[in-house]
C-alpha positions as a printed Julia matrix, in Angstrom:
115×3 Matrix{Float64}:
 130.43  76.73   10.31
 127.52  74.16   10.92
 126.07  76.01   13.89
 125.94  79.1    11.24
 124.43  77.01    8.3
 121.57  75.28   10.83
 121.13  79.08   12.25
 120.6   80.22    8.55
 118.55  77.44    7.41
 116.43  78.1    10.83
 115.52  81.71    9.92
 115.0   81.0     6.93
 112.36  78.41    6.96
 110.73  80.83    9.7
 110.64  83.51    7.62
 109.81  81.67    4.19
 106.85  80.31    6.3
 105.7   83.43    8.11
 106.2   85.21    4.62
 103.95  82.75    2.63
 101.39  82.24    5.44
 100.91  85.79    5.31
 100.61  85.81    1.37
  98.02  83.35    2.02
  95.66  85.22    4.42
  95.98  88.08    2.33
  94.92  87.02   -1.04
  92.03  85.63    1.18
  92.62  82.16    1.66
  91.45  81.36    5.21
  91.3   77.25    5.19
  93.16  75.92    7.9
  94.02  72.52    6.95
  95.38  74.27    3.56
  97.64  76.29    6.1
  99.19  73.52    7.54
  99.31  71.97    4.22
 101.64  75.41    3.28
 103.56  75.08    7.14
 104.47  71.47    5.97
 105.42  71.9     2.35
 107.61  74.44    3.34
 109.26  72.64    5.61
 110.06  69.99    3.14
 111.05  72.23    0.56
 112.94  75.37    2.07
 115.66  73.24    3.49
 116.43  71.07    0.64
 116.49  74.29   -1.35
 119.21  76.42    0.84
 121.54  73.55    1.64
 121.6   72.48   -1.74
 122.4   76.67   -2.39
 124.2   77.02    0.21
 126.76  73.46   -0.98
 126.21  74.63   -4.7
 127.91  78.13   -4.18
 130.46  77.39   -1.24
 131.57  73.8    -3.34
 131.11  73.88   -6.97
 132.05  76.55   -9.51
 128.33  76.61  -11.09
 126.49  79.62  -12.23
 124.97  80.61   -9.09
 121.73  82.27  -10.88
 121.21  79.37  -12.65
 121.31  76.53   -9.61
 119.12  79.34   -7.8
 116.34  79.25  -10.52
 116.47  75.57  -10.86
 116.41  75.35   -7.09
 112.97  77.42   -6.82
 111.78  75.98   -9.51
 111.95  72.92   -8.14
 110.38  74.53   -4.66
 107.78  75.9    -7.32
 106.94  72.46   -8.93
 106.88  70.45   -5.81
 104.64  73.34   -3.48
 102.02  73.09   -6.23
 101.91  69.42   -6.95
 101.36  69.15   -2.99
  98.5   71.8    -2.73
  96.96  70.41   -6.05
  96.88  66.84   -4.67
  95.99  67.84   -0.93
  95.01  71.58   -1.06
  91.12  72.49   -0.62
  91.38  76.49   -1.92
  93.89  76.19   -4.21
  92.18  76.64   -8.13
  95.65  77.44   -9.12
  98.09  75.66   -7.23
 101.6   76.04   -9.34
 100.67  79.76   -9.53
  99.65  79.97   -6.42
 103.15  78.6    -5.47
 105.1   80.41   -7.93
 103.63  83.84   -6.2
 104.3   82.87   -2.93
 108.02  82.21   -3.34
 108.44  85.23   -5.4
 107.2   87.08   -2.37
 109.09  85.51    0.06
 112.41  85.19   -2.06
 111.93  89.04   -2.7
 111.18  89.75    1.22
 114.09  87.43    2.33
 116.51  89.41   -0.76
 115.47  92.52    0.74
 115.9   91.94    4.15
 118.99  90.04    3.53
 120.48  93.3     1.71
 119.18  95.44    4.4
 121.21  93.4     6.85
């Protein structure tokens, strides 16, 4: 069970990171200090936010669509108070933010269903 949970959270940070790294080149953004800044908020955020998924729906009873929208918001909030603080080409960093992980929650949904 932990080697399957570490496996999960380890393709999933790879793809949440590949996902939004490519969101970012392709609205334009091309500063590469700002795309470490995205590579390292990620890697803060994406983990807390599956393990504390993946313990909310295997260990509690909760509403599972409402821990997972509290969950990204709380990737949401944090992403854009990091690239508003440290980010140089972010003019909008909490929308910035909320795009990218509607992107790669969509892309990770849809491969996850294609699977």
């Amino acid at each position: 069970m932990i080697e399957a949970l570490l496996i999960s959270l380890a393709f999933s940070l790879g793809l949440t990171v590949a996902i939004e790294a490519g969101f970012f080149l392709l609205i334009g953004k091309r500063d590469k200090k700002d795309l470490l800044l995205l590579v390292l908020v990620n890697v803060l955020t994406n983990p807390i936010v599956v393990l504390s998924f993946w313990l909310v729906s295997s260990y509690t009873n909760w509403n599972i669509l409402i821990a997972l929208v509290l969950l990204e918001a709380f990737a949401v909030l944090t992403e854009g108070f990091y690239y508003k603080k440290y980010g140089n080409v972010f003019p909008r960093p909490f929308l910035f933010a909320l795009f990218a992980n509607v992107v790669s929650f969509g892309a990770g949904a849809l491969i996850q269903f294609l699977l």
